[in-house]
C-alpha positions as CSV (number, residue, x, y, z in Angstrom):
1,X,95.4,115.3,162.8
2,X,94.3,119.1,163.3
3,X,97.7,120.3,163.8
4,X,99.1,118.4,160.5
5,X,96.2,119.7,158.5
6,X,97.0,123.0,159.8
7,X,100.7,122.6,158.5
8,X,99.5,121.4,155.4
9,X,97.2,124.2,154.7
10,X,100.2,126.5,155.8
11,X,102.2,125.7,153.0
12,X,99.5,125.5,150.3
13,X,99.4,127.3,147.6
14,X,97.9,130.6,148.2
15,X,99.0,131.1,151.6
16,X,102.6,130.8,149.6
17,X,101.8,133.1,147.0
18,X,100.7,135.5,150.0
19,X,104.6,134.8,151.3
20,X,105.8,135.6,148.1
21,X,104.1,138.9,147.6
22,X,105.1,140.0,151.4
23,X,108.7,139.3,150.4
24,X,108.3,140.6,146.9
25,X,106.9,143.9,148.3
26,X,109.4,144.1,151.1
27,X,112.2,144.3,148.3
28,X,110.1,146.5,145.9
29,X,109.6,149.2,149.2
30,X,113.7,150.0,148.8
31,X,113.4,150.9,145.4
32,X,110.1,152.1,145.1
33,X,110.7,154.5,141.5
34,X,113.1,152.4,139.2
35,X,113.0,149.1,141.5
36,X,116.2,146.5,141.7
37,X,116.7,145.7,138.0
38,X,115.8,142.9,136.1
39,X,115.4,139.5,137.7
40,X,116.3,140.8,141.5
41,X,113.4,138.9,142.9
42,X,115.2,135.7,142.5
43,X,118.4,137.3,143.5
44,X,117.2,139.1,146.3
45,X,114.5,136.2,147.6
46,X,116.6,134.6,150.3
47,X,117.4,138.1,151.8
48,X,113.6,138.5,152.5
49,X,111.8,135.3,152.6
50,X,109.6,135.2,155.5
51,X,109.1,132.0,157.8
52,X,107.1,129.3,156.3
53,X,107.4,130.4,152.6
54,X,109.2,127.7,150.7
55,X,112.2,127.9,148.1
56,X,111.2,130.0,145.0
57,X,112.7,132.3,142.5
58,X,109.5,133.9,141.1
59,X,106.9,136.5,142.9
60,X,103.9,134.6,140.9
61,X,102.6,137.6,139.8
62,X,103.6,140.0,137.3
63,X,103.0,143.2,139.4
64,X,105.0,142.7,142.2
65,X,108.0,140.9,139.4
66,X,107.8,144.2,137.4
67,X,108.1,146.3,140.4
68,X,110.8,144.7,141.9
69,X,112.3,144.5,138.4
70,X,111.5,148.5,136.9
71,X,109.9,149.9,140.0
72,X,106.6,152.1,140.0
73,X,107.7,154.0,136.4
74,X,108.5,150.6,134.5
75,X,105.0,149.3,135.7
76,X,102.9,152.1,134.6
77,X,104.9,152.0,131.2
78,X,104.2,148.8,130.9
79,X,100.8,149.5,132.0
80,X,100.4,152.1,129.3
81,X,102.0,149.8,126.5
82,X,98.9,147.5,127.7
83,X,96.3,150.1,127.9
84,X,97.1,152.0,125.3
85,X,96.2,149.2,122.7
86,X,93.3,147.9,124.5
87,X,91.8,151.6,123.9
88,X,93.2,151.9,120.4
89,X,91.6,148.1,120.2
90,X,88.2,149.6,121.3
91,X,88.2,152.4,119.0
92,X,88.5,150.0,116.4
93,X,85.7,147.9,117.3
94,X,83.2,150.6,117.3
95,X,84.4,151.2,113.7
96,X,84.1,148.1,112.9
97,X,80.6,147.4,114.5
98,X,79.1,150.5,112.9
99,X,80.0,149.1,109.5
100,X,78.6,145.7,110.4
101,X,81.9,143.7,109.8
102,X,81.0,140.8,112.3
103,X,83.7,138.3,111.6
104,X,86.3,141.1,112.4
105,X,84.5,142.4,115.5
106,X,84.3,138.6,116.7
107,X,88.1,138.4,116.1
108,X,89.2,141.4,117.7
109,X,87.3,140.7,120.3
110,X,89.1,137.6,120.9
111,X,92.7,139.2,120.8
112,X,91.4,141.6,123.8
113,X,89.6,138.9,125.4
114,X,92.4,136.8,125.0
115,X,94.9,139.8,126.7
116,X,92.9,140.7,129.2
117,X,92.8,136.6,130.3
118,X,96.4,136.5,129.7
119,X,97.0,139.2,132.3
120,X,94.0,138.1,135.0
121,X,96.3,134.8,135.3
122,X,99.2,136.8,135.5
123,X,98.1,138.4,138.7
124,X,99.0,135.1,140.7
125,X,100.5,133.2,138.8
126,X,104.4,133.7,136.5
127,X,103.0,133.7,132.8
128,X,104.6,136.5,131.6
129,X,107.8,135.8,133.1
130,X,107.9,132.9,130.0
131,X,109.6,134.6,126.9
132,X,107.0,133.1,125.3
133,X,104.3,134.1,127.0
134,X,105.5,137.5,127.2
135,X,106.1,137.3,123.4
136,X,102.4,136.2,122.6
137,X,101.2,139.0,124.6
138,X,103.3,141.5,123.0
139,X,102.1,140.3,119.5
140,X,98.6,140.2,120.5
141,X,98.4,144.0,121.8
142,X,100.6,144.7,118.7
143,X,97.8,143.2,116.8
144,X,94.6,145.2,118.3
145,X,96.6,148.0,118.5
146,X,97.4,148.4,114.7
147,X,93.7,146.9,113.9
148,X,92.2,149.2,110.6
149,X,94.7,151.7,111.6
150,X,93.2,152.0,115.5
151,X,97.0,152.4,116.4
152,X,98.4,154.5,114.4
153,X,97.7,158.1,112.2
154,X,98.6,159.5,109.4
155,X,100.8,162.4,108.6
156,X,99.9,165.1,106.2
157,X,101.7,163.3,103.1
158,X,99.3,160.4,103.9
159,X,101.9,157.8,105.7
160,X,100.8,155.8,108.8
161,X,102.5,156.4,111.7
162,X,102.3,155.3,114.9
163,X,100.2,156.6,117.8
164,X,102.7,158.8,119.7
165,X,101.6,157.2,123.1
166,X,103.0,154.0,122.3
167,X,106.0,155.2,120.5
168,X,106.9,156.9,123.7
169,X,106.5,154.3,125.8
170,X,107.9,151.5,124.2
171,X,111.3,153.5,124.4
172,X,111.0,154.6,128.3
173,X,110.2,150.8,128.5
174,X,113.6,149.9,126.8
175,X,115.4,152.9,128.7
176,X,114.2,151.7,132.1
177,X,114.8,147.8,131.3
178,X,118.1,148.5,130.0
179,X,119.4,151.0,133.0
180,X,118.2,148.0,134.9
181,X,120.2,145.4,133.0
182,X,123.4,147.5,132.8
183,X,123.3,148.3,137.0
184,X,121.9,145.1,138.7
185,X,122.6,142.3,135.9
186,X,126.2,142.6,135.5
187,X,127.5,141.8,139.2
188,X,125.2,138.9,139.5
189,X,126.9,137.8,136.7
190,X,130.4,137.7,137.2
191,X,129.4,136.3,140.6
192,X,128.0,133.2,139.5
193,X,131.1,132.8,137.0
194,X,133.2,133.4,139.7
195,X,131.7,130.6,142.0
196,X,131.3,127.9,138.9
197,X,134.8,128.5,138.9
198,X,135.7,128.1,142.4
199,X,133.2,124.8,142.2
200,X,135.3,123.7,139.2
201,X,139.0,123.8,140.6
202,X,137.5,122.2,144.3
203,X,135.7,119.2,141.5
204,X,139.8,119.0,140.1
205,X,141.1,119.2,143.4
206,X,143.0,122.3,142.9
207,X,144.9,123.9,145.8
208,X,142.3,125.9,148.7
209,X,144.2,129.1,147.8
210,X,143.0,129.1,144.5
211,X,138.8,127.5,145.1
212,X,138.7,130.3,148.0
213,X,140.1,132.9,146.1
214,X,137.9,132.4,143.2
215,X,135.1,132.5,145.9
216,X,136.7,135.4,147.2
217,X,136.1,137.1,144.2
218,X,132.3,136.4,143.6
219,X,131.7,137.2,147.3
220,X,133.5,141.1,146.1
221,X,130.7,141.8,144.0
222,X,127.6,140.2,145.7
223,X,128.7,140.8,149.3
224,X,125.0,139.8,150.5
225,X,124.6,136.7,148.5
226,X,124.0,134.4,151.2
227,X,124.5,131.1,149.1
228,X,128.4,132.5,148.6
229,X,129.1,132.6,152.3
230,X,127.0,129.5,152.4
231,X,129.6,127.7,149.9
232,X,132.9,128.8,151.2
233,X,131.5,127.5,154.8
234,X,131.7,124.0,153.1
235,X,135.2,124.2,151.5
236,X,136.6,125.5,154.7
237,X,135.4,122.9,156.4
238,X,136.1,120.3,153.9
239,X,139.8,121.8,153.7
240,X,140.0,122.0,157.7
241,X,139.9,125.8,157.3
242,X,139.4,127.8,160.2
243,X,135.9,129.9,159.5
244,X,133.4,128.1,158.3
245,X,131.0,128.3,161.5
246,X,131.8,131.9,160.7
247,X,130.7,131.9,157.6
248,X,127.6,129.7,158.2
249,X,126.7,132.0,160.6
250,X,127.2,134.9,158.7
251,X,124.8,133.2,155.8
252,X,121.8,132.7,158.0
253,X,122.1,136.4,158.6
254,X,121.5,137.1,155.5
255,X,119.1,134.6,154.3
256,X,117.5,133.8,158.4
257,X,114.7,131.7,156.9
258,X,116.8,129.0,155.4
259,X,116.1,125.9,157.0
260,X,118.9,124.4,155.1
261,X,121.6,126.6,156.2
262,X,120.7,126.2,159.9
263,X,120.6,122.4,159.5
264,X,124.4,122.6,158.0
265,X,125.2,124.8,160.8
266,X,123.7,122.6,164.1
267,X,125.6,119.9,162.6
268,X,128.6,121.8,162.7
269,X,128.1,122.9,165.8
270,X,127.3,118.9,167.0
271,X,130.9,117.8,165.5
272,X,132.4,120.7,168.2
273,X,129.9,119.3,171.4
274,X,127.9,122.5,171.7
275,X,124.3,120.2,171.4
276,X,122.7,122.7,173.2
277,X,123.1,125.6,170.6
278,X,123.1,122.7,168.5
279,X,119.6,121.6,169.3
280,X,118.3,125.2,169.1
281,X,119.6,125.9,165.9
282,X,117.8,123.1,164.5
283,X,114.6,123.6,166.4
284,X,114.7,126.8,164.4
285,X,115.4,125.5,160.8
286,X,112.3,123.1,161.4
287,X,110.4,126.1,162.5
288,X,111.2,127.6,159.3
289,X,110.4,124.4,156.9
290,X,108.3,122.3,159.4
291,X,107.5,119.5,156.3
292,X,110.7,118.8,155.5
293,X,111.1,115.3,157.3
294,X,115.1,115.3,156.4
295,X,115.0,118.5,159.5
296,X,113.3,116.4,162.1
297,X,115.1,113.4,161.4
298,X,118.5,115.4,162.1
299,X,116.5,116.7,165.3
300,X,116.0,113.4,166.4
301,X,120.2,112.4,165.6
302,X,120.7,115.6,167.7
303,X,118.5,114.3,170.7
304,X,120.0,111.2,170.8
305,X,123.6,112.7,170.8
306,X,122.6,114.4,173.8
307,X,121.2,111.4,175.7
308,X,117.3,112.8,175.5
309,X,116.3,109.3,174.1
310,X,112.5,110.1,174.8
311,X,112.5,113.6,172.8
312,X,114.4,111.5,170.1
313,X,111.6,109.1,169.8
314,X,109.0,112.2,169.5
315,X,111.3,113.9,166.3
316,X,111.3,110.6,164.6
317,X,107.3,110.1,165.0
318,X,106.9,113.6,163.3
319,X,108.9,111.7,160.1
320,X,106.5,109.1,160.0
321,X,103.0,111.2,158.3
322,X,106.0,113.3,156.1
323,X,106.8,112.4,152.4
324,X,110.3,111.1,151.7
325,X,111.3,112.0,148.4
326,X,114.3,109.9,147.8
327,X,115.5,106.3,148.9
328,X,118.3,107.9,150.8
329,X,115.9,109.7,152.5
330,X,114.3,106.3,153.1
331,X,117.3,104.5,154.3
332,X,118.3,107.3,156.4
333,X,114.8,106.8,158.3
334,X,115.2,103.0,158.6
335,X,118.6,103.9,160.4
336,X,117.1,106.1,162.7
337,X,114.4,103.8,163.8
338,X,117.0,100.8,163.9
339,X,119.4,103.4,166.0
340,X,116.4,104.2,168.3
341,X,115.6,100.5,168.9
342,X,112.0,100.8,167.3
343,X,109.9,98.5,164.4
344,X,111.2,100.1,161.0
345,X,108.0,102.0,159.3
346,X,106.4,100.4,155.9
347,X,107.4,103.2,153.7
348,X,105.0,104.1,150.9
């Protein structure tokens, strides 16, 4: 149908990319100089993903990851780095074309072709945030760069040396990266220590005092890491813990586009008999991830706890032009259908 296409199209893969930039830019506006340090995009992603965009922890392209990363001076170091031996690169081709060395020119030209391609991709896409990749492009500006001596000088005694420009800003580069590492590297961290730990003594069944306290402990440091809040909602309620609708709550606050989170919570708030805020909640995770046939089959559960048989029926038939991705997923659908007194579908 027109409206499925529609959906499909909404979640392709530019009009996610296009998500991901809004979000990326959104995070990069707070710290428009020096940016958030060195891999906030995945940190900071749930905090600013917008509706529709799906689960990712890369901005798919290597301007908006540097300036969330270093900000505006990291990227125009980085910039320069780039330029700087593309133009010593050029200077050495018109040496090298005035003597009429054509194997050489043909190779350097390759290493800039081969850079400039590199970074073109880069512009929607994550290359460069592959060590490797990054380490091949590196090499390769390295390469032109020093090409018959097009990147560096010589002193008066004779010695090479290399061209000021990138000397200086190959060490603002590691100056910026580094502040970056030490300030917004360190927390994230200990956090995710923290809750490993917290996961580990609930997998050993240690005592609640000490998973939630571990918890505690990671939530200290990363107080808007809505996956924490999101976790010790599920030990409270698995230990019969007052707060965890609390916390749920206070997790879609800080990550309100995560379809996941509002599932967990409707289905909370169905144990307690509140369908109605039940029924919303979930209306607004599938709003949020509308392809995600897992959300409509708990809205069609939800409907039938709250006697609307006919709305029920009209969730389930959403399911039926979704992908499952698992055989639980499967069974959980032939349930439904069974529960709903209709003719289980054929799965694919």
């Amino acid at each position: 149908s027109l409206e499925q296409d529609s959906r499909w199209l909404n979640a392709s893969g530019l009009q996610q990319r296009v998500y991901y930039w809004i979000s990326g830019s959104a995070m990069w506006s707070e710290s428009p100089l020096f940016g958030r340090g060195p891999g906030a995009f995945a940190v900071l992603y749930p905090q600013y993903r917008v509706a529709g965009a799906n689960e990712t922890i890369r901005a798919h392209s290597f301007i908006v990851e540097q300036g969330v990363s270093t900000g505006l001076a990291g990227l125009l170091v980085f910039l320069t780095v780039v330029v700087s031996g593309i133009y010593c690169g050029v200077r050495s081709l018109i040496e090298i074309r005035s003597r009429r060395d054509f194997s050489q020119f043909a190779l350097l030209c390759s290493f800039i072709v081969a850079i400039g391609a590199l970074l073109v991709h880069s512009l929607v896409e994550y290359t460069l945030e592959f060590r490797e990749a990054l380490m091949l492009l590196m090499l390769m500006i390295g390469l032109v760069a020093g090409w018959n001596t097009g990147g560096v000088r010589s002193d008066s005694t004779g010695d090479a040396q290399l061209h000021p420009s990138l000397a200086i800003a190959g060490f603002v580069w590691i100056a910026i990266f580094g502040w970056g590492v030490w300030n917004y590297q360190v927390n994230p961290v200990r956090a995710e220590l923290s809750r490993r730990t917290a996961e580990n003594l609930y997998s050993i069944g240690e005592p609640p005092e000490a998973v939630l306290g571990a918890l505690d402990d990671a939530i200290s440091v990363e107080p808007n890491d809505a996956e924490l809040y999101d976790l010790r909602a599920y030990f409270r309620r698995n230990y019969r813990l007052a707060g965890a609708e609390d916390d749920m709550r206070l997790a879609i606050e800080l990550n309100p586009y995560s379809a996941r989170m509002k599932e967990r919570l409707a289905l909370m708030l169905a144990d307690r008999g509140q369908l109605d805020e039940a029924i919303a909640m979930q209306q607004d995770a599938i709003a949020n991830h509308p392809l995600d046939a897992t959300h409509w089959m708990t809205m069609s559960e939800l409907y039938l706890r709250g006697d609307r048989r006919d709305d029920a029926i009209e969730a389930y038939t959403e399911t039926l032009d979704l992908l499952l991705i698992s055989d639980a997923e499967q069974a959980h659908r032939q349930r439904l259908a069974a529960a709903l007194g209709l003719e289980p579908p054929t799965e694919r």
